[in-house]
C-alpha positions in Angstrom: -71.4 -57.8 -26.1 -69.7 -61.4 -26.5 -68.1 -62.3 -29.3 -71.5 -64.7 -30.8 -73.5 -61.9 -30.3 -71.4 -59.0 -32.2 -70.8 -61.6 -35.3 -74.6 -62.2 -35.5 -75.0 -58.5 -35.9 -72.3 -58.0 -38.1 -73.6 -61.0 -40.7 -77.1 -58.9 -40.8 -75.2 -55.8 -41.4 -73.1 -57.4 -44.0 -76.9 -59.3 -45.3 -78.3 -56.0 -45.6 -75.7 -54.4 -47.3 -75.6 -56.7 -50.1 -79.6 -56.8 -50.1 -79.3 -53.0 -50.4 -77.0 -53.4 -53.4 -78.9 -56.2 -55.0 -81.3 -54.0 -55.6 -80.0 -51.3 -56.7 -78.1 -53.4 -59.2 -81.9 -54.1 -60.2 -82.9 -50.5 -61.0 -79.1 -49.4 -62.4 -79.2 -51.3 -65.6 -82.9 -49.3 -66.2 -81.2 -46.2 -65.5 -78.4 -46.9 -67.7 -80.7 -47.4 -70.3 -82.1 -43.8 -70.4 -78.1 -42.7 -70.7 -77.4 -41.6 -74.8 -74.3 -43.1 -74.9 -75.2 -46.5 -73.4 -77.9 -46.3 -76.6 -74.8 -45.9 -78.6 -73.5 -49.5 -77.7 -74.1 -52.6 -80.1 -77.9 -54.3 -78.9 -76.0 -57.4 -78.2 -73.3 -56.0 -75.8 -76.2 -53.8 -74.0 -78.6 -57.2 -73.7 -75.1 -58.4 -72.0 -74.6 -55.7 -70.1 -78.2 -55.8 -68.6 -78.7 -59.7 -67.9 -75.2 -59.4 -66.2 -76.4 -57.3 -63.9 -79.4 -58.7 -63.3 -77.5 -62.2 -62.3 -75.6 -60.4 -60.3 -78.3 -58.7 -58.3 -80.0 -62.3 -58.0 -75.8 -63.8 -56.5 -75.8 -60.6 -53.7 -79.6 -61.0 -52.6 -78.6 -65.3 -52.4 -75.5 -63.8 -50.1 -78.0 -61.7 -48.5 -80.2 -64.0 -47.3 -76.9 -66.4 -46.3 -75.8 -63.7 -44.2 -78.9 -63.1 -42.7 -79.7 -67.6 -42.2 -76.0 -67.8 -41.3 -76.2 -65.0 -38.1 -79.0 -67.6 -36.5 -76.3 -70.5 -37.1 -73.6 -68.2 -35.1 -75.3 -68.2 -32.4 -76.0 -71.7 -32.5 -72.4 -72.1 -32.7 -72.1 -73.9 -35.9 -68.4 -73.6 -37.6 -70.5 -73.5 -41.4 -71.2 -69.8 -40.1 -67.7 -68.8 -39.7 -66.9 -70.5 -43.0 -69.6 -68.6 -44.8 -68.2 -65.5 -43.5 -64.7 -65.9 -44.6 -65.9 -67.2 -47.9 -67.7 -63.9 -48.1 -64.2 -61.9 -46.9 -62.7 -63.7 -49.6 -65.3 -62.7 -52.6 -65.1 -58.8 -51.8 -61.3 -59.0 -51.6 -61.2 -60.4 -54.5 -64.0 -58.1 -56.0 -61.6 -54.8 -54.2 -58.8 -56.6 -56.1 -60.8 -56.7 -59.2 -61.9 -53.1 -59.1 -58.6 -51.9 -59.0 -57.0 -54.1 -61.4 -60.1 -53.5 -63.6 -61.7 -50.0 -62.7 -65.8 -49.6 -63.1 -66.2 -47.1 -66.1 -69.5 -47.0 -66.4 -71.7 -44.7 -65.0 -73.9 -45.9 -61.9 -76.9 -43.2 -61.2 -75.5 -39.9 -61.0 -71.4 -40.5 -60.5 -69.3 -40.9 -63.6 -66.5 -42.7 -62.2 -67.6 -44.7 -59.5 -64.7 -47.0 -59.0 -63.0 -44.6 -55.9 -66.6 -45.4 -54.4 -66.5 -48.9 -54.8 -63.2 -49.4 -53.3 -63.8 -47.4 -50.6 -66.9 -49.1 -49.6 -65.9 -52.7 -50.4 -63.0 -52.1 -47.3 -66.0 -52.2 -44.5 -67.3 -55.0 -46.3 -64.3 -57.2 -45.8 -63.8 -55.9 -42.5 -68.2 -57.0 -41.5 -66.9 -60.7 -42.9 -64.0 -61.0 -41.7 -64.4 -59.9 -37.9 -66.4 -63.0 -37.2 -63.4 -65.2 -39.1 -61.5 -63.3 -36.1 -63.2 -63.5 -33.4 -64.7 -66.8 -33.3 -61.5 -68.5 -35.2 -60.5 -70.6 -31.6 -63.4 -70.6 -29.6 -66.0 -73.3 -30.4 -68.1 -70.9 -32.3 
């Protein structure tokens, strides 16, 4: 498989993993809502909590659909495809960076402490983004 052809598919895996959390950053804030103790939080820091995650489902499903426009332009050979890519290594290192510094303590669905998850599953994500970055970096796309 050359190099064009492995970075298209590795945008739409990236694309569809971010769909895939989109929305379930939809349905997690209803969830949370059914939890006592997020019930026990001030209405104004729950309305924040809520419309936060809805933007940021609406931000990963934009990236989604990037990824997905983006794995067409690869093959095209257009350099505003590796840059999208790298721009999107960038965000989840510095979102892996984030969840470390700052841990997730809030429960998502059925796991209490999800941060360990998130860390571990934001490492692929880099690696999906940045592979194209790498293999495409001196060829002429």
């Amino acid at each position: 498989m050359g190099a064009k052809k492995l970075s298209a598919k590795l945008l739409i895996a990236g694309g569809t993993l971010e769909l895939v959390m989109a929305i379930l950053h939809i349905t997690w804030p209803f969830n949370l809502l059914q939890s006592p103790t997020f019930n026990e939080i001030p209405v104004s820091i729950k309305d924040f909590i809520l419309i936060m995650s809805l933007a940021l489902s609406l931000c990963m499903m934009v990236f989604a659909f990037f990824s997905f426009y983006f794995s067409k332009k690869i093959m095209l050979g257009e350099k505003s495809a590796i840059v999208f890519s790298f721009s999107q290594a960038i965000l989840w290192i510095v979102r892996l960076i984030l969840e470390i510094a700052l841990p997730v303590r809030m429960p998502i669905y059925f796991i209490e402490a999800p941060s360990n998850i998130i860390i571990v599953g934001a490492i692929p994500i880099i690696l999906i983004f940045l592979t194209p970055v790498i293999l495409l970096r001196k060829r002429d796309c």
